[in-house]
N, C-alpha and C positions, 0 to 999 in steps of 0.2 A: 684783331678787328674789333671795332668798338658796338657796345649794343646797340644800338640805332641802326651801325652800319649792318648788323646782321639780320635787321626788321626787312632790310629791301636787298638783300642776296637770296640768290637761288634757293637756298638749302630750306629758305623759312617758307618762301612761295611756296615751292612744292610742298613741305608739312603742311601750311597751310590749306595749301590746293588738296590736300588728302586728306585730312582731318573732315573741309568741307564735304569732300567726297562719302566719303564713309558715311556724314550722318545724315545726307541724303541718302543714300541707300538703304541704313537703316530706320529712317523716317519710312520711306518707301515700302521696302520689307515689312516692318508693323504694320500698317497699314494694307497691303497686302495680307497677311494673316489674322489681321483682327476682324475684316469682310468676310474673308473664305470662312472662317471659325464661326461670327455671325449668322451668316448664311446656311451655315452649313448647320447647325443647331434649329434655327428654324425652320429650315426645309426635312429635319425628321421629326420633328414637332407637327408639320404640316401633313407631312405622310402619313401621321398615326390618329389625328382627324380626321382625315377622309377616310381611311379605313373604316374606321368606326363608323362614318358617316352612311358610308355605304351598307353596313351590316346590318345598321337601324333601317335605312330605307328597305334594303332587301326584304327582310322579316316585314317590313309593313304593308311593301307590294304586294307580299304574298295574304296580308289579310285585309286588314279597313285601318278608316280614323280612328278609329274608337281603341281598335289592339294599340295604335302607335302612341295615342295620348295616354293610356291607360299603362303603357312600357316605361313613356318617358316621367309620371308619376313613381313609380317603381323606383329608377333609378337614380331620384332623387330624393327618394325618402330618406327621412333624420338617422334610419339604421344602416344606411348604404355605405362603403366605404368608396371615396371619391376620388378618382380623378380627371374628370371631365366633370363638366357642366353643361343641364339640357335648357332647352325653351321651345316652347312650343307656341305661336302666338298665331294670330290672323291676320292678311295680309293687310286689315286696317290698324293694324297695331294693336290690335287688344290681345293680351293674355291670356291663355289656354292652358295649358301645362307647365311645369318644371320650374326650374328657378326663374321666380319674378324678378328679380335686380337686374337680369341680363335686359339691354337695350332694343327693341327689334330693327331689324336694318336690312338692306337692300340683299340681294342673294350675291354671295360671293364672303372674301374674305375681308374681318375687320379687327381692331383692336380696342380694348375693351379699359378703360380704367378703371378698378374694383376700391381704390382708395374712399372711404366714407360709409363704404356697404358693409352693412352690419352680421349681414344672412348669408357672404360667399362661403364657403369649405375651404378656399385658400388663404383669408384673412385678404391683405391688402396689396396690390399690387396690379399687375398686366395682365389681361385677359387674350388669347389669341379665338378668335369666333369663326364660322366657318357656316351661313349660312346657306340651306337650300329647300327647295319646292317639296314639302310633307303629305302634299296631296290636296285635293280641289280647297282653293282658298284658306291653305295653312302653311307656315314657313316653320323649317325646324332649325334649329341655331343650336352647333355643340361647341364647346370652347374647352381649353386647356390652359392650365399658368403657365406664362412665359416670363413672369418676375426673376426666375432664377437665371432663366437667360441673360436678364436686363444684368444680373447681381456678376454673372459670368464674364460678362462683356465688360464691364466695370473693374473687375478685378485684371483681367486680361488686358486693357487697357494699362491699369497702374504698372502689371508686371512689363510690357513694352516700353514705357515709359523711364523705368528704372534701365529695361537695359537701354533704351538710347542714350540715358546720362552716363550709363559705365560704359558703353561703346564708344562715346564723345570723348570721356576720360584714356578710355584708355589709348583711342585715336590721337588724343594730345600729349601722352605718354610718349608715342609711339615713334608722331611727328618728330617731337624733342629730339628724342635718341638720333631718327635719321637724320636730321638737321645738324647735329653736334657733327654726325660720323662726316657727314655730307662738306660742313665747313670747317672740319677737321683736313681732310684730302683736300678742298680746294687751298686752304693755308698752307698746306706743304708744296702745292704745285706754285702758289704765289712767292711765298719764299723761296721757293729754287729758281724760278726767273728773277727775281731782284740779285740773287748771288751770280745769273749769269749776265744780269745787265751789268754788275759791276764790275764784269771784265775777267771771271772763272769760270770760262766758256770751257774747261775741265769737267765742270759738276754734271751731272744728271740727277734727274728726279728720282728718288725710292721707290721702290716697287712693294708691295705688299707680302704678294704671293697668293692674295683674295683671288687674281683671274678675272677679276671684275671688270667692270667699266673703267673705273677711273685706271685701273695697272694699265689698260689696253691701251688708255691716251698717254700715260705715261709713258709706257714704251711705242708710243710714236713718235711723242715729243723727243723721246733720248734716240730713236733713229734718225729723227728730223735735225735734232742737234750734233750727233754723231757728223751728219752730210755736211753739213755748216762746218764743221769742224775741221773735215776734211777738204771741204773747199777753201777755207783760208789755211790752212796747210799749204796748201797744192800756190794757193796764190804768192804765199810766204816764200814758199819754195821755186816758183816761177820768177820772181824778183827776184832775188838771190840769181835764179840758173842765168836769166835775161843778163844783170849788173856783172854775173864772172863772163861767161860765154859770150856776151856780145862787148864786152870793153875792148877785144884783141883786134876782131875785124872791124870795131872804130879805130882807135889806135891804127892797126895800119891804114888807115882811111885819111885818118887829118896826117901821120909820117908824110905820106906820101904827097898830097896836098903842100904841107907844109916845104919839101924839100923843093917841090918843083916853083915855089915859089920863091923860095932865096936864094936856088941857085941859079946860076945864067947857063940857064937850059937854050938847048935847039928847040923849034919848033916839032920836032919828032919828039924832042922828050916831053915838053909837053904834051902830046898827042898820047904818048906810052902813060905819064900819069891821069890823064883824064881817061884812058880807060881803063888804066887799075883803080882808078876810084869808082868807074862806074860798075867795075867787077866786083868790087866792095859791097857797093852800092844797092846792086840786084841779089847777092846774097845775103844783104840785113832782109832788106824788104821779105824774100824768100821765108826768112825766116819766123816774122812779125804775120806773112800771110798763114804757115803750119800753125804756129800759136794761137791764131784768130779762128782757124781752122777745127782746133782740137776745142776750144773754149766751145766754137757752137753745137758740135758734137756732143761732146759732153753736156752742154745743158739740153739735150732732146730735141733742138730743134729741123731735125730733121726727120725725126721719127713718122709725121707724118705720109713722108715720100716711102712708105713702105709700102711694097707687093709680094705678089710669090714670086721667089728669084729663084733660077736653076743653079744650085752652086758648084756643079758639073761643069755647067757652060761657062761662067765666069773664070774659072781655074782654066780650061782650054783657049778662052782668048787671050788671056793672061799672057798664058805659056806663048801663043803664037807671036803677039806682040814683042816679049823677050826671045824669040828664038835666035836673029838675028845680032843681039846683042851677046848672048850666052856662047854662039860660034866663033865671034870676033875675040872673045875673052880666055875662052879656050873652056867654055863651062859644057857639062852635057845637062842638059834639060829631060827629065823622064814620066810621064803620067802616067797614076791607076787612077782612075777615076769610074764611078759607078753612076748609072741613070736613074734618075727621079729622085735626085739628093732635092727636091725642093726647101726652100725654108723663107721664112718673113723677113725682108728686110729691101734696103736702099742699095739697089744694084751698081751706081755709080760709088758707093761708098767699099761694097765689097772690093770692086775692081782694083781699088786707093789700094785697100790694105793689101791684097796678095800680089799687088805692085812693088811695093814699098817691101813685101818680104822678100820676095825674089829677085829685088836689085840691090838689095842687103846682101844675100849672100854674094852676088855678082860682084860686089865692092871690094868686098871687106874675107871671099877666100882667095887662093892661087889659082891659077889656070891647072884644067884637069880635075878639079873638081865638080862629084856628080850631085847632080839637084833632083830629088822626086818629090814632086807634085800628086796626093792620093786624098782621097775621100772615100770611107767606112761608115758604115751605119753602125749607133751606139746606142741599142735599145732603143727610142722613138727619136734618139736625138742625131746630127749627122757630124762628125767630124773631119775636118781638114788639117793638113798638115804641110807641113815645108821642109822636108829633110836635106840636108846636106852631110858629105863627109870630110869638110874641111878641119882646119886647126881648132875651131870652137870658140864656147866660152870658158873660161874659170868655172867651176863649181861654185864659187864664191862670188861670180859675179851674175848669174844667171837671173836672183831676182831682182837686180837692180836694171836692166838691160830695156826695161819697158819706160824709165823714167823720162821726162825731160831732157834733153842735152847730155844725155851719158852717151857717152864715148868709151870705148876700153883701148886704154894707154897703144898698144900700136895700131887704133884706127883715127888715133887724133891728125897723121900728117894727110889723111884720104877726105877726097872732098864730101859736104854733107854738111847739116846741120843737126844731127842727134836727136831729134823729132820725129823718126819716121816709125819706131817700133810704138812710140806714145802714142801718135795716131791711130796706129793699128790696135792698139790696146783702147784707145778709148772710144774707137768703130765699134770692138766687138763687145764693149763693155754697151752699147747703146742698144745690139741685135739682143743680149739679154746671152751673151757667149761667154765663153770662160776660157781666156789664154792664158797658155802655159808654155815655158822655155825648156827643156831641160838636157842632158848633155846624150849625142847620139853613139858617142864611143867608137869613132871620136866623131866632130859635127857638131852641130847644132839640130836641134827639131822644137819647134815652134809646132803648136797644137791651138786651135780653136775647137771648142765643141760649142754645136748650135744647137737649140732645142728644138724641137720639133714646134708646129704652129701653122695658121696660116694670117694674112695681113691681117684678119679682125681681130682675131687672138693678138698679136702681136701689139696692136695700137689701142687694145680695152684697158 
């Protein structure tokens, strides 16, 4: 990515949106500290005026004008050691006692410029004053230097100032780096999709092992690709299954067309080929409807027709519905089944799949074969099953038996389209179920396990 390009991607934004960040804050910060610290310096500055303030009054209440003028003389004699400064003046301004250079001024607090005055004890600088009522028509003014606070504040200033520029600095150090790491990861995530737009829908993106953010989208993205992948599998594979498994019943569809065309048929024979064509005919369609069938299944779109379904119930109507078919075949039908198997799902959907198992085995074993129908609870989740003990499957064909159009070699001359276990796989792949085949010794058992839930769980 070229430099320009990376002035308007993410990675600089944000350094930059954080770089700003930071030296607002520590703009903010200094400036917060540089107050309190202020404040905080002359509010004990202020405290240890009054005091004194008070201590002077005190002692004066307890005597006259004359003790108090005559103190604050004292304490400003050339052999005193200082730090405060008196005045004593009247309330017309004129001068009484103590350091002349001080200002007289209204009762409360003021600030004093001592620059030009030759006679302070502090030399040059801020004066903080602190006048009040010394008694009939006298104000007494005590003050303290506050230059060094001024000199404090100043320096404490330069020092915030310094750290905003290394805070800034090091805030744009900091940026960099994240930026670099930041369009580091998005360039690996961009170069894996150019290599899968060019058609190595193989690849996935690399994972760090950080745990981070970008790993997390990463391994979405290769879940999300993985699905892709799998669904044009599945597509690839469904053309193929469609182009072998449906050429035979066209094939015999136009033979038969064909022959009753050339040859000098009866009207009975044409009658016989028009409806082996249309017996052709209903079981393409049959077949195109399973397919369209599993397609909307599979992509969720039924998911929203989910409720609490008794899966109890469903496996007993099942059963009743094939009783009469199971009798005529020579099958015996048998239930365990247990109450309050509830679980989330599409009840006409269930019905599909333990239809489609139990006329499975009714197909495809010998008569005298026994069928149980049971439902067990599995820790919070509930399991159903379809056992039989006919001839089976292979070992070796067991996990192919959920596909498309599989067929095992002597169920090819039995009527069906090879769709019905697919169905049922991709119903219970949509409840959030887990189907399994494997051999009953001998028989077949077909297993779903469902997880526990109810329709809100189920459709979040």
């Amino acid at each position: 990515m070229r430099f320009p390009d990376r002035l308007r991607g993410v990675g600089f934004r944000s350094a930059a949106l954080t770089t700003l960040l930071v030296l607002m804050s520590m703009v903010a910060l200094g400036a917060a500290v540089y107050s309190v610290v202020a404040s905080a310096l002359e509010a004990r500055v202020r405290a240890r005026i009054e005091a004194n303030m008070a201590a002077v009054l005190g002692n004066a209440s307890a005597k006259d004008e004359l003790w108090l003028i005559a103190e604050i003389n004292r304490r400003t004699s050339p052999d005193q050691s200082r730090r405060y400064v008196y005045s004593i003046a009247a309330t017309d301004g004129v001068h009484v006692a103590g350091d002349k250079w001080i200002k007289p001024s209204a009762i409360g607090w003021s600030v004093q410029d001592t620059i030009g005055e030759s006679d302070t004890p502090f030399g040059g600088g801020r004066v903080l004053i602190l006048t009040a009522a010394g008694g009939p028509g006298l104000l007494l003014s005590i003050g303290r230097d506050i230059q060094w606070i001024t000199e404090a504040e100043d320096r404490l200033l330069e020092i915030l100032m310094l750290a905003v520029w290394a805070g800034l600095v090091l805030a744009g150090l900091t940026s960099f780096v994240v930026n670099r790491l930041i369009a580091r990861r998005l360039d690996v995530l961009a170069s894996s999709a150019s290599r899968i737009m060019e058609g190595n829908l193989a690849h996935r993106i690399p994972l760090t092992g950080a745990r981070d953010d970008f790993d997390h989208l990463s391994r979405v993205l290769n879940d999300m690709l993985d699905r892709i992948h799998d669904l044009m599998s599945n597509l690839e594979q469904v053309t193929n299954d469609i182009a072998h498994d449906l050429r035979t019943p066209l094939g015999r569809l136009r033979q038969g067309l064909e022959l009753a065309r050339r040859g000098q048929s009866s009207r009975e024979d044409y009658s016989r080929a028009i409806d082996g064509a249309i017996v052709e005919a209903d079981g393409l369609l049959t077949t195109f409807t399973s397919l369209l069938r599993i397609a909307q299944i599979e992509a969720g779109a039924r998911r929203s027709a989910f409720r609490a379904v008794d899966l109890g119930e469903v496996l007993r109507s099942v059963a009743e519905a094939y009783e009469f078919d199971a009798e005529e075949s020579g099958h015996v039908l048998r239930l365990a089944l247990i109450e309050g198997a509830v679980i989330a799902g599409d009840r006409d959907l269930l019905v599909q799949v333990f239809a489609n198992l139990i006329e499975n085995v009714l197909t495809h074993t010998p008569a005298g074969t026994s069928v149980l129908i049971e439902i067990e609870r599995s820790g919070d989740g509930v399991v159903a099953r379809v056992v039989d003990d006919g001839p089976g499957v292979p070992p070796a064909e067991l996990g192919k038996i959920f596909g498309r159009f599989y067929r095992l070699e002597s169920s090819r001359t039995t009527p069906g389209t090879g769709l019905g276990l697919s169905l049922a796989a991709a119903v219970a792949k949509l409840h959030g179920a887990r189907v399994k085949a494997s051999d009953n010794h001998p028989g077949l058992c077909v297993t779903l396990t469902f997880p526990a839930g109810t329709p809100e769980r189920a459709s979040s």
